[in-house]
Gaussian input, Z-matrix of N, CA and C with variables (Angstrom, degrees):
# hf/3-21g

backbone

0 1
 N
 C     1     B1
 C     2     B2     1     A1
 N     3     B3     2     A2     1     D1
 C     4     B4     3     A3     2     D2
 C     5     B5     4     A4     3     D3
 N     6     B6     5     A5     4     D4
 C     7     B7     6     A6     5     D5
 C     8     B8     7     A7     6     D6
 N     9     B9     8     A8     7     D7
 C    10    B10     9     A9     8     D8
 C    11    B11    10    A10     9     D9
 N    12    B12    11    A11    10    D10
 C    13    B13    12    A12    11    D11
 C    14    B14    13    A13    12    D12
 N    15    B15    14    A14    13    D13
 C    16    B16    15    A15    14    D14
 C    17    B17    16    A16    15    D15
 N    18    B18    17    A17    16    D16
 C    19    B19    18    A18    17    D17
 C    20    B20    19    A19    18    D18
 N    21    B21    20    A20    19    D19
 C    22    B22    21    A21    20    D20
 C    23    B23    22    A22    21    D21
 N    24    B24    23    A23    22    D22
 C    25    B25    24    A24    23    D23
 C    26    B26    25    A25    24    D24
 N    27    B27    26    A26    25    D25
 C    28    B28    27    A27    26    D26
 C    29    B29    28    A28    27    D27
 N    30    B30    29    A29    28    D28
 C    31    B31    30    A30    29    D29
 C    32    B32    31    A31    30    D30
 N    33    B33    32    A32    31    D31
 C    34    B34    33    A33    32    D32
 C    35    B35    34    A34    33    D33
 N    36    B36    35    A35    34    D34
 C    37    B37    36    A36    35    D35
 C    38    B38    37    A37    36    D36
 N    39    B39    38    A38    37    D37
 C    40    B40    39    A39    38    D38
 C    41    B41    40    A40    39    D39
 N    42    B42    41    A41    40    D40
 C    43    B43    42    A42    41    D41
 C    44    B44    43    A43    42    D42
 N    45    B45    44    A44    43    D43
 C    46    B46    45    A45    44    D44
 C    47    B47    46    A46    45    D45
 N    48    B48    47    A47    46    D46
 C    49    B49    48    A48    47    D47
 C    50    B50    49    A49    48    D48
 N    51    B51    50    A50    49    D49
 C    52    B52    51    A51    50    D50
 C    53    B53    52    A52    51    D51
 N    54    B54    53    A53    52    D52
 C    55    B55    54    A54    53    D53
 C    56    B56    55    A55    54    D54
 N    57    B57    56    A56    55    D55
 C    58    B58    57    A57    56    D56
 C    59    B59    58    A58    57    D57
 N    60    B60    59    A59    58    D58
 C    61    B61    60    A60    59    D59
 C    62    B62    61    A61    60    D60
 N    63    B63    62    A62    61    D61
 C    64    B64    63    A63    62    D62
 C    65    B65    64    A64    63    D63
 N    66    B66    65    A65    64    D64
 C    67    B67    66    A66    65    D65
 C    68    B68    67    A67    66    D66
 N    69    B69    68    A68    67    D67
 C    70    B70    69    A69    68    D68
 C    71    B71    70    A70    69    D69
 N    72    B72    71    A71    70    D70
 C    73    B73    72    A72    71    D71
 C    74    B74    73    A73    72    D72
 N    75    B75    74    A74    73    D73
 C    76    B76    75    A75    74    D74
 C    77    B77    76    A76    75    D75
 N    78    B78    77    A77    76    D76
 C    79    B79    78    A78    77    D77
 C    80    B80    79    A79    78    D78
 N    81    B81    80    A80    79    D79
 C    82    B82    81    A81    80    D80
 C    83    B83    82    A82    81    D81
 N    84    B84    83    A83    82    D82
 C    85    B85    84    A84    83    D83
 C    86    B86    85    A85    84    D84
 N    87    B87    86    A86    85    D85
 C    88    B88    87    A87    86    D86
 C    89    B89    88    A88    87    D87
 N    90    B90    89    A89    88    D88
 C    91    B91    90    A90    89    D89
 C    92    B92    91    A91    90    D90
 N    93    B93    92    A92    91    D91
 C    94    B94    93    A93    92    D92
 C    95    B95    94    A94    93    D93
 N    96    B96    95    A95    94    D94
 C    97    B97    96    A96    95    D95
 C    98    B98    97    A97    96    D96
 N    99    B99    98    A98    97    D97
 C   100   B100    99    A99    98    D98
 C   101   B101   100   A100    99    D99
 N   102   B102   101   A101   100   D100
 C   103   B103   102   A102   101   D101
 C   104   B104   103   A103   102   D102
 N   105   B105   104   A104   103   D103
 C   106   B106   105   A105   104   D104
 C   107   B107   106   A106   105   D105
 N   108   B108   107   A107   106   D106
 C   109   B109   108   A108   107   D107
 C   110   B110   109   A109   108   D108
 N   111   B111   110   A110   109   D109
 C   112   B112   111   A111   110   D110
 C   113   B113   112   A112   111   D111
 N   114   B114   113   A113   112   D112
 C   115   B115   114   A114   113   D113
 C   116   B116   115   A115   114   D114
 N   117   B117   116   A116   115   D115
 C   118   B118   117   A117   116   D116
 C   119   B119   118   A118   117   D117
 N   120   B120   119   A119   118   D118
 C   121   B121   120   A120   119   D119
 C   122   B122   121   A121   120   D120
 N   123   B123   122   A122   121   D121
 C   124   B124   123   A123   122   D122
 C   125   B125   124   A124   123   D123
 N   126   B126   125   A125   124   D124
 C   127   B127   126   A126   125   D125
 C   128   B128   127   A127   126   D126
 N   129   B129   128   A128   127   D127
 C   130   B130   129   A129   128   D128
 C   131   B131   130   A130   129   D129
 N   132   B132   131   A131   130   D130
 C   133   B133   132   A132   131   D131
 C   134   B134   133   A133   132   D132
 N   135   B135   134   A134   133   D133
 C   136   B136   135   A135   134   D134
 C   137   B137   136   A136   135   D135
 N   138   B138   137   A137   136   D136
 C   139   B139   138   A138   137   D137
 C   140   B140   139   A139   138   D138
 N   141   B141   140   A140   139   D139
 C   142   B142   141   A141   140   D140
 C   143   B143   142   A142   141   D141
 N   144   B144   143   A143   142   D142
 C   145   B145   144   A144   143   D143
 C   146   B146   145   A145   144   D144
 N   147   B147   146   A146   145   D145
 C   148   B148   147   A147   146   D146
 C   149   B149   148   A148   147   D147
 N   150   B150   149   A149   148   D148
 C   151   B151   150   A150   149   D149
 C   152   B152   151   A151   150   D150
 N   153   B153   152   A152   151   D151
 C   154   B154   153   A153   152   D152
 C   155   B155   154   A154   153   D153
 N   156   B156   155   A155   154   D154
 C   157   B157   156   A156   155   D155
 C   158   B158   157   A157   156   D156
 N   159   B159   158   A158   157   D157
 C   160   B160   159   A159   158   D158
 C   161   B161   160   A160   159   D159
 N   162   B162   161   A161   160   D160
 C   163   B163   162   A162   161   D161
 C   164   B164   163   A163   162   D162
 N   165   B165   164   A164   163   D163
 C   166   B166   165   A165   164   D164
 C   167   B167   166   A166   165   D165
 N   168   B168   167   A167   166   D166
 C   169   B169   168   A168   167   D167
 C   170   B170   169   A169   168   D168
 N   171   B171   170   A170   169   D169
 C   172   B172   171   A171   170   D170
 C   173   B173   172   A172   171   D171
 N   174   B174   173   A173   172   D172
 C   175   B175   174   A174   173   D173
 C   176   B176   175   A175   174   D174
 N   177   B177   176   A176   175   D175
 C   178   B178   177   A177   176   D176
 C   179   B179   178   A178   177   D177
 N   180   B180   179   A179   178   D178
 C   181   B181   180   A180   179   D179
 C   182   B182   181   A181   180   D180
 N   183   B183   182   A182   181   D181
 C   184   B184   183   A183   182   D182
 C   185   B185   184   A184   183   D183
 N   186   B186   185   A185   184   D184
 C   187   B187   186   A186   185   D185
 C   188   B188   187   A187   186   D186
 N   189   B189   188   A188   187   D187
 C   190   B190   189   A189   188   D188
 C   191   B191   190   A190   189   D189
 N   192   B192   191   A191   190   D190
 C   193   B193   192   A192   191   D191
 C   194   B194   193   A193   192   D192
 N   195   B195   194   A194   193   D193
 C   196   B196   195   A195   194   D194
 C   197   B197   196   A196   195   D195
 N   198   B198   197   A197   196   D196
 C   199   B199   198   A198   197   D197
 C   200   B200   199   A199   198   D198
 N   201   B201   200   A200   199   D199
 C   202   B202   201   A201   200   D200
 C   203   B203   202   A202   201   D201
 N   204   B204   203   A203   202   D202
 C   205   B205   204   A204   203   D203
 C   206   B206   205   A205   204   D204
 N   207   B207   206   A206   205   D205
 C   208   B208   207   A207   206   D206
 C   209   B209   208   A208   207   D207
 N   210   B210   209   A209   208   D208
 C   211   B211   210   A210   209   D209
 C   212   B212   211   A211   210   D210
 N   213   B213   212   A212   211   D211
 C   214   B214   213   A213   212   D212
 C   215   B215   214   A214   213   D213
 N   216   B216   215   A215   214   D214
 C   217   B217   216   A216   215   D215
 C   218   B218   217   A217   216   D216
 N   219   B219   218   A218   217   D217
 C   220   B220   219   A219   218   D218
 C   221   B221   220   A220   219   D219
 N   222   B222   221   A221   220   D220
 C   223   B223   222   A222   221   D221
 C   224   B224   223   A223   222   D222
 N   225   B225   224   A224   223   D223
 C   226   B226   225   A225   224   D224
 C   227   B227   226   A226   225   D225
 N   228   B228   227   A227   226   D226
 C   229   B229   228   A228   227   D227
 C   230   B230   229   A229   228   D228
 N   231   B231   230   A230   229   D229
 C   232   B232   231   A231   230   D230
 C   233   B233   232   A232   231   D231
 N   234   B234   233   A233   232   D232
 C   235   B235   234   A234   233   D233
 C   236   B236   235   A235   234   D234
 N   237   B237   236   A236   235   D235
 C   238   B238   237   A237   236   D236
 C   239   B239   238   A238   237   D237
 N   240   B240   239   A239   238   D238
 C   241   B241   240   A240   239   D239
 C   242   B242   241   A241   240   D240

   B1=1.4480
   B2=1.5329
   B3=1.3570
   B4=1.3960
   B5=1.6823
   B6=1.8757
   B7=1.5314
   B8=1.8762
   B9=1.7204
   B10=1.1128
   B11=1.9257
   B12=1.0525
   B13=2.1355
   B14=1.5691
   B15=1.3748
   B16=1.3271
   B17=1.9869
   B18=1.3574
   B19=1.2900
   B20=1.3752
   B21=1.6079
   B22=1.7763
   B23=1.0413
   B24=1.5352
   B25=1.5617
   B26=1.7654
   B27=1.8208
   B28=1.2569
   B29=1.7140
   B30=1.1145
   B31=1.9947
   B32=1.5417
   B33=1.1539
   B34=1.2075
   B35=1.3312
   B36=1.4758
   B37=1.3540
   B38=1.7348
   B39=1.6534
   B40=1.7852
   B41=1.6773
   B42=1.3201
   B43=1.6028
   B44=1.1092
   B45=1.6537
   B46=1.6883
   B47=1.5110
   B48=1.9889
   B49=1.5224
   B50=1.3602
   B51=1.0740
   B52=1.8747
   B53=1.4646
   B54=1.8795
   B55=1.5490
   B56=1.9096
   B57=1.2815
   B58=1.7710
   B59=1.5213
   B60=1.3665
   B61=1.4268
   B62=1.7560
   B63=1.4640
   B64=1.7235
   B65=2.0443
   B66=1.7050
   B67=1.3067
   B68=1.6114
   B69=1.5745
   B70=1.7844
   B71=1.3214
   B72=1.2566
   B73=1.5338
   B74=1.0545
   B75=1.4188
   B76=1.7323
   B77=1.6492
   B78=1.8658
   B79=1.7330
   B80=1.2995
   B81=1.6384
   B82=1.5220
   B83=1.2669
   B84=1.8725
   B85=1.3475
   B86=1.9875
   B87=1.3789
   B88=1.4351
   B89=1.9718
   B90=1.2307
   B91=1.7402
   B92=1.0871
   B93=1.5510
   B94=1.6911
   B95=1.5570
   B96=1.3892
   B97=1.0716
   B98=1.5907
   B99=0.8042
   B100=1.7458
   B101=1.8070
   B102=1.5688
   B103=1.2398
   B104=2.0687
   B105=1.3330
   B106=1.3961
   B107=1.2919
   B108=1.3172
   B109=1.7418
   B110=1.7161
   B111=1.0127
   B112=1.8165
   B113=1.5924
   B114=1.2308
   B115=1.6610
   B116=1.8181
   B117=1.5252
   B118=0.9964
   B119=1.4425
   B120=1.7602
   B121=1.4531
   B122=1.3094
   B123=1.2872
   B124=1.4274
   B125=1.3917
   B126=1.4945
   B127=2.1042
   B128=1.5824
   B129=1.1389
   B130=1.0330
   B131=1.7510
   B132=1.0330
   B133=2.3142
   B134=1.7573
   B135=1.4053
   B136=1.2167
   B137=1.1203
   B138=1.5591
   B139=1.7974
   B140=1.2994
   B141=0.8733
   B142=1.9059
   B143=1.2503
   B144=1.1118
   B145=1.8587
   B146=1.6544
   B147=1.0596
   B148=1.4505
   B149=1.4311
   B150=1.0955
   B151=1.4035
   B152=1.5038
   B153=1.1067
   B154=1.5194
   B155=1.5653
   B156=1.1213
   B157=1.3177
   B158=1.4573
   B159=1.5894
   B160=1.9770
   B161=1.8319
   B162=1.6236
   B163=2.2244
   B164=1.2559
   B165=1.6635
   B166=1.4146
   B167=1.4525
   B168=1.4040
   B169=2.0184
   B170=1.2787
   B171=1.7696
   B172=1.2309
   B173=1.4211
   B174=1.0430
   B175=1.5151
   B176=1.6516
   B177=1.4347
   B178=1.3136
   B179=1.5448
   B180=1.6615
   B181=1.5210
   B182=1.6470
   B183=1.3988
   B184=0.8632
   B185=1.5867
   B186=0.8778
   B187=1.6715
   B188=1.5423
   B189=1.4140
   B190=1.3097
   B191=1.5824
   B192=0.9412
   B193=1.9883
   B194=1.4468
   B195=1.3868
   B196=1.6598
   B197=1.4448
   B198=1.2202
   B199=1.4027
   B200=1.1023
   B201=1.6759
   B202=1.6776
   B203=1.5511
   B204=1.1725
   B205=1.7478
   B206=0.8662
   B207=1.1323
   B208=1.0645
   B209=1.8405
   B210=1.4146
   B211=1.1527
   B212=2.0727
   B213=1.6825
   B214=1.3446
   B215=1.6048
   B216=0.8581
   B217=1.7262
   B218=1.3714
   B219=1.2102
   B220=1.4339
   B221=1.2989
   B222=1.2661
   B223=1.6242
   B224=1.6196
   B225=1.1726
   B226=1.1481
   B227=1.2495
   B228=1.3167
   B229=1.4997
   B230=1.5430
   B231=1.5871
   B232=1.3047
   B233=1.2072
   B234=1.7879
   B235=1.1069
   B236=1.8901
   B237=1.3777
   B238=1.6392
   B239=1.1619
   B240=1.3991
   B241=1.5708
   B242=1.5810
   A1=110.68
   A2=135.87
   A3=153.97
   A4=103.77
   A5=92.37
   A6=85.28
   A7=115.60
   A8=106.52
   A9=107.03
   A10=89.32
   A11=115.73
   A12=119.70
   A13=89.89
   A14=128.42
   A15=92.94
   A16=99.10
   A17=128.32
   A18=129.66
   A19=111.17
   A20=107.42
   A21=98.55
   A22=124.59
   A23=129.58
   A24=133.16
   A25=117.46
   A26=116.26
   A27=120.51
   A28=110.92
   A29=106.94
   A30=90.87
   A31=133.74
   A32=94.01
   A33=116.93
   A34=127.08
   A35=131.93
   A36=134.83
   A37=108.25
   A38=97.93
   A39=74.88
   A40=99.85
   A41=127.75
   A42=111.14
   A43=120.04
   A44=97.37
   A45=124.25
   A46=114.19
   A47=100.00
   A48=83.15
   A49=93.62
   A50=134.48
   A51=124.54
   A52=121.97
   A53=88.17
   A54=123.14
   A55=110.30
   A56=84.52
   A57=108.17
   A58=104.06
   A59=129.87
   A60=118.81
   A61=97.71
   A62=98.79
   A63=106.20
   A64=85.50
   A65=107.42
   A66=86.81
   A67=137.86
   A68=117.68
   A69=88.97
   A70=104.29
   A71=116.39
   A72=130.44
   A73=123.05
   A74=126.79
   A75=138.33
   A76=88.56
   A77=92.20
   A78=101.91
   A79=88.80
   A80=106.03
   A81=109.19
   A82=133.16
   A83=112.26
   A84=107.04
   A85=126.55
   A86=92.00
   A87=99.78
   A88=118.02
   A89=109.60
   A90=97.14
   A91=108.81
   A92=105.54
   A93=122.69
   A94=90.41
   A95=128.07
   A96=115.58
   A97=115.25
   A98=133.01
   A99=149.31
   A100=110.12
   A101=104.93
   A102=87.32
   A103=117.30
   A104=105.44
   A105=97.30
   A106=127.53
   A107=106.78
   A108=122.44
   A109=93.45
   A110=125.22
   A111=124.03
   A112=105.89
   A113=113.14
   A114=109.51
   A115=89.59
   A116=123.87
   A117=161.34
   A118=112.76
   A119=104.66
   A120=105.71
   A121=90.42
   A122=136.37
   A123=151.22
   A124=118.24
   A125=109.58
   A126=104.32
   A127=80.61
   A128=107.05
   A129=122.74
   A130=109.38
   A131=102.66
   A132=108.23
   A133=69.29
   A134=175.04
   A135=147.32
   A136=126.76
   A137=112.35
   A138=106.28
   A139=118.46
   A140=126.82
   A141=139.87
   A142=106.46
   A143=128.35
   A144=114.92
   A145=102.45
   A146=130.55
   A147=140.57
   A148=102.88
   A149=124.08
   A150=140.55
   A151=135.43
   A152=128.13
   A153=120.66
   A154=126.98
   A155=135.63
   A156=111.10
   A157=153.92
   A158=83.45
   A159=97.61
   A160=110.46
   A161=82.16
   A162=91.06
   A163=123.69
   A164=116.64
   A165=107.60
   A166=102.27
   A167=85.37
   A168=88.73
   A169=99.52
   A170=110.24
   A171=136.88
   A172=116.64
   A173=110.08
   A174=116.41
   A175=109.39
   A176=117.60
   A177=137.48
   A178=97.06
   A179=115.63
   A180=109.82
   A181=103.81
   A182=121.12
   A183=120.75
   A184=123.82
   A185=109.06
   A186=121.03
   A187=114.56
   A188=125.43
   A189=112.98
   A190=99.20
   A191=126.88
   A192=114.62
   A193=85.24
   A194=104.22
   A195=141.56
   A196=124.63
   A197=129.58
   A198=152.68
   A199=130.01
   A200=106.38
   A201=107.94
   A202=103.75
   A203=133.98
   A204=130.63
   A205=103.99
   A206=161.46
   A207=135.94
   A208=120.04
   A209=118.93
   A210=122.57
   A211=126.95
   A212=105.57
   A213=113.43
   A214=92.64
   A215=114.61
   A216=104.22
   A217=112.95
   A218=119.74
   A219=137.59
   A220=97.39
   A221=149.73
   A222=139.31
   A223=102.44
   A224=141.90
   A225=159.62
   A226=107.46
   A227=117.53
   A228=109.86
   A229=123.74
   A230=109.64
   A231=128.76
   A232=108.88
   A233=125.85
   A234=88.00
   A235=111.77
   A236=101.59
   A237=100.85
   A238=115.99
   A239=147.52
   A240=149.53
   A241=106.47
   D1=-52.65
   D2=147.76
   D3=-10.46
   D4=-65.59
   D5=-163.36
   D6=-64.84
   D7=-18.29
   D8=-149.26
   D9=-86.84
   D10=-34.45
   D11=165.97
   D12=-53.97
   D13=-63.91
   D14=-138.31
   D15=-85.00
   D16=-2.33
   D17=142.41
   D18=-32.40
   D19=-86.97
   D20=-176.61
   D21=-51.04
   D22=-46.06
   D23=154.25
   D24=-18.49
   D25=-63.01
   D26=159.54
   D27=-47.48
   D28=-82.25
   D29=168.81
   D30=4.71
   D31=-93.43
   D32=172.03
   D33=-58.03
   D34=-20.71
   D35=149.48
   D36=-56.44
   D37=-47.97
   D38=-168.46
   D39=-107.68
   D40=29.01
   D41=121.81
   D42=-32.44
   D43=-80.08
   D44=-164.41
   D45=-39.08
   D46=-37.05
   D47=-172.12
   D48=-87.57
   D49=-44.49
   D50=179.10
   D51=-6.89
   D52=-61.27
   D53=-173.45
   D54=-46.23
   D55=-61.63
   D56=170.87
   D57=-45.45
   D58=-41.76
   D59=-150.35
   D60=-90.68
   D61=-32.37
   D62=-154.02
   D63=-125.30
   D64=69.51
   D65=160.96
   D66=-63.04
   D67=171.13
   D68=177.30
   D69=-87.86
   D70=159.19
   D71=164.87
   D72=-94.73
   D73=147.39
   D74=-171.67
   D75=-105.86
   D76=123.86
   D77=178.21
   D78=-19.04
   D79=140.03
   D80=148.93
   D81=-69.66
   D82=-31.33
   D83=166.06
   D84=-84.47
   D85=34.79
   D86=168.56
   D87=-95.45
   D88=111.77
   D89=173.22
   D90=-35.74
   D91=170.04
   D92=179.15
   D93=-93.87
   D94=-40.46
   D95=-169.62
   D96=-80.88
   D97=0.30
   D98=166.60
   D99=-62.23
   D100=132.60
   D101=160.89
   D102=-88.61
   D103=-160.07
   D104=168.02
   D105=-56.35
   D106=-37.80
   D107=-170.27
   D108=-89.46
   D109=10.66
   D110=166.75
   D111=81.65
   D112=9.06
   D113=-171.34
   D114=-93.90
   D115=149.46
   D116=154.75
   D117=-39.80
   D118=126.70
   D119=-150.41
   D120=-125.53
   D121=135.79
   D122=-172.29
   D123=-125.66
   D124=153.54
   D125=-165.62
   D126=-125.64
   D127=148.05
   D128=-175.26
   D129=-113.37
   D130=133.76
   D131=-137.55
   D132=-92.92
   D133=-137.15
   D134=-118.86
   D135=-20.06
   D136=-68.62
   D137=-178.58
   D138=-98.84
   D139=-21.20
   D140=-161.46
   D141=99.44
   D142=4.72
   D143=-160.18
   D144=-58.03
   D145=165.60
   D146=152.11
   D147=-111.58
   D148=126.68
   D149=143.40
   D150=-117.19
   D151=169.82
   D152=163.01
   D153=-57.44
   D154=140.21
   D155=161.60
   D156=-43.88
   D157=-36.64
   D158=172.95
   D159=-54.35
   D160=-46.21
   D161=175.27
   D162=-58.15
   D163=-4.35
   D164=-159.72
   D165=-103.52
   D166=152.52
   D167=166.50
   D168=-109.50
   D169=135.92
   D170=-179.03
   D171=-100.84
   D172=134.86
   D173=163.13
   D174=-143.39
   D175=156.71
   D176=179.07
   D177=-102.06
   D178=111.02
   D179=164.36
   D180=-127.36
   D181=128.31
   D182=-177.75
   D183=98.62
   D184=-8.85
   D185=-149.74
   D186=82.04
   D187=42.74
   D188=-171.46
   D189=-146.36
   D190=147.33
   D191=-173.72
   D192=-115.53
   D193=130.08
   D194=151.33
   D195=-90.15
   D196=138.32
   D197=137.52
   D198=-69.26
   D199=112.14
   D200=-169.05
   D201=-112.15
   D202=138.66
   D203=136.13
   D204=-44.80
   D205=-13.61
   D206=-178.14
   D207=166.71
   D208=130.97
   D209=171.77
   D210=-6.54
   D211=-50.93
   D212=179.21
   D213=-76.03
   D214=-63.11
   D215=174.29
   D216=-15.85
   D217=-88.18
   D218=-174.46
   D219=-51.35
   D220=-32.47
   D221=-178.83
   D222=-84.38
   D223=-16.18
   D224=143.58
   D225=-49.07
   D226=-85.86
   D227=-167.05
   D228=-48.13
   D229=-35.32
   D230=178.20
   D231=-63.96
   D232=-35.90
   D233=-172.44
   D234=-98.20
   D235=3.78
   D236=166.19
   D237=-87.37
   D238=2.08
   D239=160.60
   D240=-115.13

């Protein structure tokens, strides 16, 4: 029983280090600003979040359009600018 843990134990160490040596890569010809599905990824200037665009809540402050996570976000940001 011993020998058969410290087998998987061996395993799974040199996954891990495999894993470590050969991380995976994101297509290289994919933007950073892209999500997976290729839709357009936006930070939202309150928290940092990144999300997609479709997810975001927008507002125009200033004459300038913002991307929110979310509703409290945008009541936040608004009321510090």
């Amino acid at each position: 029983m011993i020998k058969l843990l410290l087998l998987a134990l061996f395993f799974f160490v040199a996954y891990s280090f495999i894993q470590a040596l050969f991380p995976t890569r994101r297509n290289p010809g994919q933007p950073k600003n892209r999500s997976r599905d290729g839709e357009q990824m936006v930070q939202d200037p309150q928290c940092g979040t990144y999300l997609p665009i479709s997810d975001a809540v927008s507002a125009t402050i200033r004459g300038k359009q913002h991307h929110f996570c979310s509703r409290k976000c945008r009541s936040l940001y608004k009321k510090q600018h």
